[in-house]
C-alpha positions as a printed NumPy array, in Angstrom:
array([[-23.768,  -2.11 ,   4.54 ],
       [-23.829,  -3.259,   1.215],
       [-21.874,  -6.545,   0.758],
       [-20.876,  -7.293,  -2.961],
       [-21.66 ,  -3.276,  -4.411],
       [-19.502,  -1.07 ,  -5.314],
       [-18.509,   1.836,  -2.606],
       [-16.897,   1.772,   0.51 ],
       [-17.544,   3.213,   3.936],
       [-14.382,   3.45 ,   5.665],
       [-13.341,   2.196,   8.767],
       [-16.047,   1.333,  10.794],
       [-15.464,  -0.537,  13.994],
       [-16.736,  -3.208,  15.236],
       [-14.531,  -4.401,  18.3  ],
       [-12.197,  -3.22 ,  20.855],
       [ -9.875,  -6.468,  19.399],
       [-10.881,  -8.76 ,  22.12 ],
       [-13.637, -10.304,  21.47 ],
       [-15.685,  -7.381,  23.111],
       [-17.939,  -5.315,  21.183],
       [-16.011,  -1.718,  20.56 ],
       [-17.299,   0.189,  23.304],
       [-17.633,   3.713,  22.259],
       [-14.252,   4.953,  23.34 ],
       [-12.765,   8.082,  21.25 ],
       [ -9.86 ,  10.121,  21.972],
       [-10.074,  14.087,  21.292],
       [ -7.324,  15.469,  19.217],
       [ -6.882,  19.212,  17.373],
       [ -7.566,  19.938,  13.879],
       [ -6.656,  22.328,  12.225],
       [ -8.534,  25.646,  12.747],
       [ -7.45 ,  27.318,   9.153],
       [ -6.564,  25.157,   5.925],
       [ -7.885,  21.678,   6.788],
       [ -8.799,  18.901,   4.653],
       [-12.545,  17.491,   4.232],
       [-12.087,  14.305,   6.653],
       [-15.342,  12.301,   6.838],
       [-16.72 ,   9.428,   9.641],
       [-14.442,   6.659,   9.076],
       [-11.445,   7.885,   6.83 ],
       [ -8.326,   7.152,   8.64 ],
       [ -6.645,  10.142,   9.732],
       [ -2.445,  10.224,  11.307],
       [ -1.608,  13.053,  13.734],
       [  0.548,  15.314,  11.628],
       [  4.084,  16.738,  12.178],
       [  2.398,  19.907,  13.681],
       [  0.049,  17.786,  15.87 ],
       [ -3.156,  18.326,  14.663],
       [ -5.376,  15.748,  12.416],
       [ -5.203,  14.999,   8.89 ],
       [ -6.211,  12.546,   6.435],
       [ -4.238,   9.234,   6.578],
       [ -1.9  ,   8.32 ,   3.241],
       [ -1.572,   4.767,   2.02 ],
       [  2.1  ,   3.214,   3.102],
       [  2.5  ,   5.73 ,   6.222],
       [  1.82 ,   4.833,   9.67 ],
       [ -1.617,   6.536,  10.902],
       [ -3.182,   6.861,  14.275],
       [ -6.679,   5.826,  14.303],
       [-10.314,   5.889,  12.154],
       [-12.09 ,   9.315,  11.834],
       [-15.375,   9.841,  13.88 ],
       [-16.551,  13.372,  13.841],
       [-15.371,  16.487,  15.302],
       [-16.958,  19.384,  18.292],
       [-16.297,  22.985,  17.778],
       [-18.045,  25.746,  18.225],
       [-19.221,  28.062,  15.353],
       [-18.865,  31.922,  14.85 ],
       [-21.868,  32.519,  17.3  ],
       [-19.856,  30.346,  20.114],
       [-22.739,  27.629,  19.572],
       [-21.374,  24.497,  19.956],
       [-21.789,  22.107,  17.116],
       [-21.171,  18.214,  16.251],
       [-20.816,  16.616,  12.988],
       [-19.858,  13.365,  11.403],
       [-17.182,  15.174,   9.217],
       [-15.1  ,  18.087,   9.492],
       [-14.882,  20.317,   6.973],
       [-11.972,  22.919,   6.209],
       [-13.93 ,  25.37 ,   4.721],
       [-16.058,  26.034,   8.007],
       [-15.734,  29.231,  10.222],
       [-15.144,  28.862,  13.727],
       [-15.29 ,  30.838,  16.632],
       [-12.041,  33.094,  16.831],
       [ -9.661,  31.568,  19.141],
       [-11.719,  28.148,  19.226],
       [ -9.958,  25.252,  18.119],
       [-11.995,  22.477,  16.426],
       [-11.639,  18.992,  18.104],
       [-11.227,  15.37 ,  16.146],
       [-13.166,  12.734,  17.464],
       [-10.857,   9.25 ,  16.918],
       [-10.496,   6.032,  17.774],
       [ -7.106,   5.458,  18.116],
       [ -6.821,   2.531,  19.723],
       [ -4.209,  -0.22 ,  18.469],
       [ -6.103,  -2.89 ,  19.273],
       [ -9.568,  -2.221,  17.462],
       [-11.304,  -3.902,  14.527],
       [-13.05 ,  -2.57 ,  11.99 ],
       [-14.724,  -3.934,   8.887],
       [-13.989,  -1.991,   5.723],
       [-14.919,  -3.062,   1.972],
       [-12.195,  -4.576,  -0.613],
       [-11.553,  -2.797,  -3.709],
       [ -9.052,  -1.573,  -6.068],
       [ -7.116,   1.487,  -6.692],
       [ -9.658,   2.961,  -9.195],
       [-12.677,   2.526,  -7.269],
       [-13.553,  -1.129,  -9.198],
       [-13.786,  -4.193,  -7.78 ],
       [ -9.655,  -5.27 ,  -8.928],
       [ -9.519,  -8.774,  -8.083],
       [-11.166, -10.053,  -5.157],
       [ -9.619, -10.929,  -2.205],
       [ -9.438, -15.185,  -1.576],
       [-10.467, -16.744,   1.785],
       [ -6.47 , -16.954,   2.355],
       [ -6.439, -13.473,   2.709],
       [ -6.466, -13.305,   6.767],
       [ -2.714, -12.525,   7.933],
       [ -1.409, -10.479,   5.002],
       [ -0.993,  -6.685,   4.858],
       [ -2.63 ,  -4.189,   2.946],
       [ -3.242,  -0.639,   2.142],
       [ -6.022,   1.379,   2.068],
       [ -7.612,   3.953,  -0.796],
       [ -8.667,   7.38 ,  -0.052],
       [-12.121,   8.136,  -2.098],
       [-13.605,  11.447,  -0.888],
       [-16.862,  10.931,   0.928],
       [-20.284,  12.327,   1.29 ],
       [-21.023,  15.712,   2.723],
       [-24.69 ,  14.639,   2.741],
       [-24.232,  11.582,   5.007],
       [-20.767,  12.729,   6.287],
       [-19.308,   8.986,   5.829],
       [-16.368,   7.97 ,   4.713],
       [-15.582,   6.328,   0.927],
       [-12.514,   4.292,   1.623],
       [-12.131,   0.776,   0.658],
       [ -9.486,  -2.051,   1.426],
       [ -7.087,  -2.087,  -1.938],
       [ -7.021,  -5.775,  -2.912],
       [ -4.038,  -4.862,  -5.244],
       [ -1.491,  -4.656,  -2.383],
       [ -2.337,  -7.392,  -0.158],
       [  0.813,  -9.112,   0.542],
       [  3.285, -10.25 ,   3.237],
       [  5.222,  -6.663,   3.037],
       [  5.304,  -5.246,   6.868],
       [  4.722,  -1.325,   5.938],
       [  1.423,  -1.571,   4.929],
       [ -1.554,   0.414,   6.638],
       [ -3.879,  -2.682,   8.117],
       [ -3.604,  -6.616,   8.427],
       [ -6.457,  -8.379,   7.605],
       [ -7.701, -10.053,  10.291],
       [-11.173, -11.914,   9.15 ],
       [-13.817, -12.123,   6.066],
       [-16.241,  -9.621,   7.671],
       [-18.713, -12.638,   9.312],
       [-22.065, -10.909,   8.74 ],
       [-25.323, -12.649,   7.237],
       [-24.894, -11.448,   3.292],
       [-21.288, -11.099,   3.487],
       [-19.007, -13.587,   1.375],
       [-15.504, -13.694,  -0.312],
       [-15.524, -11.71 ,  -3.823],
       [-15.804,  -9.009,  -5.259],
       [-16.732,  -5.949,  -2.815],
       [-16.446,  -8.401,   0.178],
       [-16.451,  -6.897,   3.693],
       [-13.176,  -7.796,   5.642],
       [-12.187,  -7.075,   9.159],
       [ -9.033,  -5.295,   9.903],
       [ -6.524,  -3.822,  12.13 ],
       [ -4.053,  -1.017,  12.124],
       [ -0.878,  -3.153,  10.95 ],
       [  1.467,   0.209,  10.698],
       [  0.497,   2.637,  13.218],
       [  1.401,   5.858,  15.011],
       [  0.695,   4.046,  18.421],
       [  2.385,   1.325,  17.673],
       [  5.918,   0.942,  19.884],
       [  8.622,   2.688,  18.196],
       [  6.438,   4.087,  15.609],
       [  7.039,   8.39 ,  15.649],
       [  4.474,  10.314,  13.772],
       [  5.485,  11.656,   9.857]])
C-alpha cells in the first residue's frame, strides 16, 4: 500500500472487528448473469432490489466489500477471479457467484481522498468517530483491485453515511495527511438491524 500517493484500493480488510485478525470468512451471493457492472476486489457492493450484487452508491446502505467471484465459463470450466466483469459469457443456465465479506463487524483500511480523485483536504487525527462516504473510481482489469478511496469532504457527525472511521490506519509509513490510510467500518449497512436493502 502506498501511504501518502494518490490512488486508492478499496476496502481491504484487516479484522473481523475484535481485535482478531479477519479470518478469511466470505459469504457467496448471485450476480447478475446478463447486464452486470465491472465490480473489482474491494469496491463495496449492496445486494440489490432483485437480490443479486451490485456496486455500492455513496449515502445508501450496502452489504459488504467485494472479493472476487466463481462461475463457470462457456466450456463449464470453472473459473475464479478478483473482479467480475459484465461483459463475460457464462455457461448457459450457470449463475455467477459474488465472493463478499459481509460481515458488520469487520475493519478495513481504505485511503482518504476527495470527490475528484485529489487529495481534498486531509483528514485530522480527530477524525476517529465521525461518518463518511465513500467514492467509486473504476478499478484495474489488470490487477482486478478496487480504486475507491475514503471522501474526506463528507466526514461529519451525519448518521447516513456509508462507514465510521474507526482508526488512522496504524501501519509503519502511514501518518495523518494527505492520502492517509484510515480504518473503517460499515456505519450504514444492509445487515445492520432494521436496515432493508434499496
Amino acid at each position: 500500500m502506498a501511504y501518502g500517493a494518490s490512488g486508492g484500493f478499496g476496502f481491504q480488510p484487516i479484522t473481523s472487528g475484535n481485535g482478531v485478525t479477519w479470518n478469511g470468512g466470505l459469504s457467496e451471493y448471485n450476480l447478475p448473469a446478463t447486464g452486470g457492472q465491472t465490480i473489482f476486489q474491494g469496491d463495496p457492493v449492496t445486494l440489490s432490489t432483485v437480490g443479486v450484487i451490485v456496486r455500492g452508491t455513496a449515502t445508501v446502505a450496502w452489504l459488504g466489500a467485494f472479493q472476487g467471484c466463481k462461475f463457470q465459463d462457456t466450456a463449464g470450466v470453472w473459473q475464479f477471479q478478483n473482479y467480475f466483469s459484465g461483459a463475460t459469457a457464462f455457461l448457459t443456465g450457470n449463475t455467477p457467484v459474488a465472493l463478499v465479506i459481509d460481515d458488520p463487524s469487520a475493519e478495513y483500511t481504505i485511503t482518504e481522498g476527495d470527490a475528484s480523485g485529489a487529495s481534498g483536504t486531509p483528514l485530522t487525527a480527530a477524525a476517529p468517530g465521525l461518518n463518511a462516504n465513500f467514492v467509486y473510481t473504476a478499478g484495474s482489469t489488470r490487477t482486478g483491485l478496487s480504486a475507491c478511496t475514503l471522501n474526506n469532504a463528507t466526514a461529519s457527525t451525519a448518521s447516513g453515511m456509508n462507514v465510521r472511521i474507526v482508526a488512522l490506519d496504524s501501519r509503519v509509513g502511514n501518518a495523518v495527511g494527505a492520502f492517509a490510510n484510515w480504518v473503517v467500518q460499515i456505519n450504514n449497512g444492509q445487515r445492520s438491524a432494521g436496515t432493508p436493502r434499496p
